[in-house]
C-alpha positions as CSV (number, residue, x, y, z in Angstrom):
1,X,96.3,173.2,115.2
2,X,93.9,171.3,112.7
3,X,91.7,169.3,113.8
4,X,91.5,165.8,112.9
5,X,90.1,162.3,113.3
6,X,90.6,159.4,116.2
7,X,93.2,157.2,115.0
8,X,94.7,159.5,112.1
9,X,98.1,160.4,111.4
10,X,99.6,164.1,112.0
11,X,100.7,165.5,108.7
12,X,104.2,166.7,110.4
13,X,104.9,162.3,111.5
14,X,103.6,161.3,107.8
15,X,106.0,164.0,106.4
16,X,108.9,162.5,108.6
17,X,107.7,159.2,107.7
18,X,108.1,159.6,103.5
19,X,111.1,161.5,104.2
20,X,113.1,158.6,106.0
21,X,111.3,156.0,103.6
22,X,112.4,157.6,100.1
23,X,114.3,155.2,97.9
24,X,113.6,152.3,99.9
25,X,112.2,149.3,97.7
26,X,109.2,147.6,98.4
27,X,110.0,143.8,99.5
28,X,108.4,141.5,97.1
29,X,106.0,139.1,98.8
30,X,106.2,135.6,98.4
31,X,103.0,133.6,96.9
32,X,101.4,132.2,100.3
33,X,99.4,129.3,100.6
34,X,96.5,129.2,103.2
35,X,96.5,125.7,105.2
36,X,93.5,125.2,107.1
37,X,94.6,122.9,110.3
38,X,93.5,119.2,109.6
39,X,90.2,118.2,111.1
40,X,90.3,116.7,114.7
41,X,90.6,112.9,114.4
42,X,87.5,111.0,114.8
43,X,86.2,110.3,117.8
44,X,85.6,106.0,118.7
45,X,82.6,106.9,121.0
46,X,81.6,103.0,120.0
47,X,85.0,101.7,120.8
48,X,84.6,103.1,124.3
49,X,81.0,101.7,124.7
50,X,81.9,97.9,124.0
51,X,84.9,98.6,126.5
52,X,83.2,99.9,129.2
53,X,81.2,97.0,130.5
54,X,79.5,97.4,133.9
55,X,80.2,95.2,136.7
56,X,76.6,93.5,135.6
57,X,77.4,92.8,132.1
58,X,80.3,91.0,133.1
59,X,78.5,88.8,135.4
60,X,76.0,88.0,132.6
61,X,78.9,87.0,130.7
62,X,79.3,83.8,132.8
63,X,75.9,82.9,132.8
64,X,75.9,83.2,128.7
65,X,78.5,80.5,129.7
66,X,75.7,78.5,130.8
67,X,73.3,79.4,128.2
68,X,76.0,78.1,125.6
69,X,76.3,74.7,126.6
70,X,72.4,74.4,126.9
71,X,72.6,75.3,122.9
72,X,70.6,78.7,123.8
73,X,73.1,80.8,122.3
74,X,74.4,80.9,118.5
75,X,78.2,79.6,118.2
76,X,80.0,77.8,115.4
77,X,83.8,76.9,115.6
78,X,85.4,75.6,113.1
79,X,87.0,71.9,113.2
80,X,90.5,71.7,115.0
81,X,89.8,75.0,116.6
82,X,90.0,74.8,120.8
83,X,87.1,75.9,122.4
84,X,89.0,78.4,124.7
85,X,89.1,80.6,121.3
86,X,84.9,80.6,121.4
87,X,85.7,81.9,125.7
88,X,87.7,84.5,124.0
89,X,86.1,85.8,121.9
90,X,82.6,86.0,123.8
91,X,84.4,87.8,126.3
92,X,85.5,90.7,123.9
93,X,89.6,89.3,124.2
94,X,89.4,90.5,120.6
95,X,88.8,93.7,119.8
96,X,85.8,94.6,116.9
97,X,88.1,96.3,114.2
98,X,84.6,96.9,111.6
99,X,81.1,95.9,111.8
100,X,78.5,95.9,109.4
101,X,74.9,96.3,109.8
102,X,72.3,94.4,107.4
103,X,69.0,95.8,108.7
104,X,66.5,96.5,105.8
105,X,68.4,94.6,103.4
106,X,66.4,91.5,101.7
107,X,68.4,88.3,101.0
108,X,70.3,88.9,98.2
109,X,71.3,92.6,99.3
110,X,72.2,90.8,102.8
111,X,74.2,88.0,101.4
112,X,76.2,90.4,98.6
113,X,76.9,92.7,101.4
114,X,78.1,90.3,104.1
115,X,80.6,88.4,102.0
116,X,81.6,91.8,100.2
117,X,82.5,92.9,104.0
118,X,84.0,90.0,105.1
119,X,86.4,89.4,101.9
120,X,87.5,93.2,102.9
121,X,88.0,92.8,106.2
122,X,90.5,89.3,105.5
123,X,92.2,91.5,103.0
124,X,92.5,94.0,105.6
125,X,94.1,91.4,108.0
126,X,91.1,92.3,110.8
127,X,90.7,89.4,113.2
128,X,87.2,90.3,114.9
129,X,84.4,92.0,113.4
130,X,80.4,92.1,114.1
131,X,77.8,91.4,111.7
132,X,74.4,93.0,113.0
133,X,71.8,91.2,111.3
134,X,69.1,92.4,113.8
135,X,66.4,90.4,116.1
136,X,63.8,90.5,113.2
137,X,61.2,93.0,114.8
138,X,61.2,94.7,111.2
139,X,59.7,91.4,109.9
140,X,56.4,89.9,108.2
141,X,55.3,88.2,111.0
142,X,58.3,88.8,113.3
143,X,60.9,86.6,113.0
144,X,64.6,87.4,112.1
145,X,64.5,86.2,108.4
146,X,68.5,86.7,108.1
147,X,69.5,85.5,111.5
148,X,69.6,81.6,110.3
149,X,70.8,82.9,106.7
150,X,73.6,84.8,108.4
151,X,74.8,82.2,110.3
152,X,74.7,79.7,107.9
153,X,76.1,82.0,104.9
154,X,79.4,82.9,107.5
155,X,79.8,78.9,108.4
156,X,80.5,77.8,104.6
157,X,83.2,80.3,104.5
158,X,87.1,79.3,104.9
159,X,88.2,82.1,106.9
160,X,85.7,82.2,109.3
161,X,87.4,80.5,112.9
162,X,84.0,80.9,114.9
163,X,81.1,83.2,115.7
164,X,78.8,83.9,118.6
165,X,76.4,86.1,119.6
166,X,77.3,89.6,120.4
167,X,77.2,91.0,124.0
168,X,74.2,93.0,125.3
169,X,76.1,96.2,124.3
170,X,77.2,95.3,121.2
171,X,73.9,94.2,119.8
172,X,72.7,91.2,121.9
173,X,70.8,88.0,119.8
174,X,70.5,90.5,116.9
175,X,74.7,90.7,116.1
176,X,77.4,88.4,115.9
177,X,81.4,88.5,116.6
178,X,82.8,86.5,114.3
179,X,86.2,85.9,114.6
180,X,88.8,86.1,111.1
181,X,91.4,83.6,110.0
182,X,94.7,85.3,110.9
183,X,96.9,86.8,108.2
């Protein structure tokens, strides 16, 4: 008997083999296209963040309440707008659908950018979004510079309802949730 190697064929079973396979015809392959599986969706890790509150945040929530009607806080609401919709919205019963984050910009950048974002987000039909226009730590001599500008830029426009200041997870003195007219 001849040696041979791991894994090989014995002459005799390849003989058998072309002998039962003569005159057979090849199948033709089909042209195959390679699919690679579609990336996993993205994960909201923020999403999950703002709806997580602990039990502590939540009580700071009511005494924001306070510091609102002391004037502490930044609000606006719109005229023939109840104030239950400025509760509601301080108290996340909106979720934020898109935020934008004006940190670095100068004023001009800042003001293109915030009402490029906000006519999107109207022609999007999103309710509630959050404009972070940061606590001005980044500044000259350390105050915001686009706080005031931002607030006042967002209360000249039409289809802003309200705003107020964010919640401590969500960007604190330094963001606002400003809420959309509705589509």
């Amino acid at each position: 008997m001849t040696q041979r190697k791991k894994g090989s064929v014995p002459d005799e079973d390849l003989a058998l083999f072309r002998d039962a396979v003569r005159g057979a015809t090849p199948l033709k392959r089909a042209p195959r296209a390679l699919h690679k599986a579609p990336p996993p969706p993205p994960f909201p890790v923020q999403t999950l963040l703002d709806g997580h509150a602990t039990p502590a945040e939540s009580a700071f929530g009511l005494a924001r309440d306070a510091a609102i009607e002391s004037g502490e806080e930044a609000e606006f609401l719109r005229d023939g707008i109840g104030r239950d919709v400025l509760r509601k919205l301080r108290r996340s019963h909106w979720r934020v659908q898109d935020y934008v984050d004006l940190h670095g910009l100068n004023r001009v950048e800042a003001h293109a950018a915030l009402a490029e974002f906000v006519d999107r987000c109207a022609r999007r039909g999103f309710r509630c979004v959050r404009i972070v226009h940061g606590k001005g730590h980044g500044s000259p001599r350390g105050e915001p510079v686009l706080k005031a500008m931002v607030r006042g830029w967002l209360a000249l426009r039409d289809d802003v309802r309200a705003f107020c200041e964010a919640p401590a997870n969500q960007g604190g003195s330094g963001a606002l949730l400003v809420l959309l007219k509705a589509a």
